[in-house]
C-alpha positions in Angstrom: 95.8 84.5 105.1 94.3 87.9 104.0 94.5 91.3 104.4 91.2 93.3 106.2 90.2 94.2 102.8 90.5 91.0 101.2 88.5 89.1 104.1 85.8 92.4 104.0 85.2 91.7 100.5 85.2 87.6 101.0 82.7 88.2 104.1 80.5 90.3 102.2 81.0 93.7 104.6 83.5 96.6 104.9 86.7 97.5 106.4 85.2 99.6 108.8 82.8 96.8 109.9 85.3 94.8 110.9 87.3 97.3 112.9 83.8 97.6 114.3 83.4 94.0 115.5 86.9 93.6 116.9 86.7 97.1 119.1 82.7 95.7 120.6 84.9 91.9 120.9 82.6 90.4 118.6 86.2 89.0 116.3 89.4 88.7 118.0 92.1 91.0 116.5 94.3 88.9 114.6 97.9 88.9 115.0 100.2 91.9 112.6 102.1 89.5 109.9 104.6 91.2 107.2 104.9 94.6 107.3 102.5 95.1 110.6 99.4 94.3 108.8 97.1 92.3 110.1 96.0 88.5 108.5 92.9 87.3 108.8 92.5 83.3 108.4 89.7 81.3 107.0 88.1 81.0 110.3 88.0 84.7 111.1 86.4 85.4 107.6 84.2 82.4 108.3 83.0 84.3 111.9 82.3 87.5 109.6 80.1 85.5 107.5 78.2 84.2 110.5 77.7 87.6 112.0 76.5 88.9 108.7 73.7 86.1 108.5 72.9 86.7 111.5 72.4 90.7 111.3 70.8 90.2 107.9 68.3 88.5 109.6 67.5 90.9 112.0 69.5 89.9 115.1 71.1 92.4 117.8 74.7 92.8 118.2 74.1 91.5 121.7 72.0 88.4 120.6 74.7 88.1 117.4 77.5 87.5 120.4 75.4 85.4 121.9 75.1 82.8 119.2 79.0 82.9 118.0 79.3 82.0 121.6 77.0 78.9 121.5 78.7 78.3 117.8 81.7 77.7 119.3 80.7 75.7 122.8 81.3 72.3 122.7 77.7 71.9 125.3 73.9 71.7 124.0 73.2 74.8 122.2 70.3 74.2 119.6 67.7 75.0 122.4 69.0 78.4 123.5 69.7 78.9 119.5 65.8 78.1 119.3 64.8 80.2 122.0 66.5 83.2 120.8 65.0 82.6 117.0 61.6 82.3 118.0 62.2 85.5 119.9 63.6 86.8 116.5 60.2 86.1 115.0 58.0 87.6 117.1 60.0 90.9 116.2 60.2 90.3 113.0 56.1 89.5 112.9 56.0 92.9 115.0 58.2 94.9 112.5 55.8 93.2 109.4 52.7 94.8 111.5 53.9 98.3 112.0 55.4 98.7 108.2 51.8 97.3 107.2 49.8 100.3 109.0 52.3 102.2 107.7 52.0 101.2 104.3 48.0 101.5 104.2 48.3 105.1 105.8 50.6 106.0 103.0 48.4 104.5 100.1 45.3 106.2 101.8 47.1 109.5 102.1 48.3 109.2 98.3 45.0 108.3 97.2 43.8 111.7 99.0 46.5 113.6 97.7 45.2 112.2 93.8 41.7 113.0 94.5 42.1 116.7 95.9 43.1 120.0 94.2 43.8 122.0 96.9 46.1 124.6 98.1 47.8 122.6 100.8 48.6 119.2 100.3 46.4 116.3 102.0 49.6 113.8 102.4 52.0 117.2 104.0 49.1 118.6 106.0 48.5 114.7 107.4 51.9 114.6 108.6 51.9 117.9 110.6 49.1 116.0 112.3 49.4 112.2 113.8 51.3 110.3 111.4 51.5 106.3 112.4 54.5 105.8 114.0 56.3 102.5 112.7 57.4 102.1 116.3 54.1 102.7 117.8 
């Protein structure tokens, strides 16, 4: 059994993170041992470690309940887990996009800025006009 601290630091996240999950329902609220602190066992630090796989790679709190839910069924649960990663990629793939127009606006925009001697800058007066949103 640990304390929050100790199963933060074993799970890779913070205190407040795990506070976080138990208030949305995403880790049950352990029971208060000695001294009314609350003791975390190996399976809630191994549910932390699952959720931070799963946000590392991308997923949305909603889709991250979603598949500790199908972690723990007993049913069929590697097609839905399928679905919802090849859902994952396509935003992922989507994400890769924008950042690269954003990327070669940025290097175009530098390369202005190194070729000019002017007053105003090329890169600041490009963003008081239509800077490529990475959410476009």
């Amino acid at each position: 059994m640990a304390t929050i601290g100790t199963a933060a630091k074993r799970a890779g996240c913070n205190v407040e993170t795990i506070r976080y999950y138990e208030r949305i329902g995403l880790l049950r609220t352990p029971p208060r041992a000695n001294r009314g602190r609350r003791s975390y066992g190996e399976g809630e630090i191994e549910r932390l470690k699952f959720i931070r796989r799963c946000r590392d790679l991308g997923f949305a709190l909603k889709d991250v309940a979603a598949l500790v839910e199908l972690s723990i069924s007993d049913g069929e649960n590697c097609g839905q887990a399928r679905r919802m990663a090849e859902a994952q990629i396509v935003s992922v793939r989507q994400k890769m996009a924008d950042l690269a127009r954003v990327e070669a606006w940025l290097a175009q925009t530098i390369d202005q800025c190194a070729a000019r001697k002017r007053e105003v800058c090329p890169l600041i007066e490009k963003l008081s006009d239509a800077a490529p949103s990475a959410h476009a």
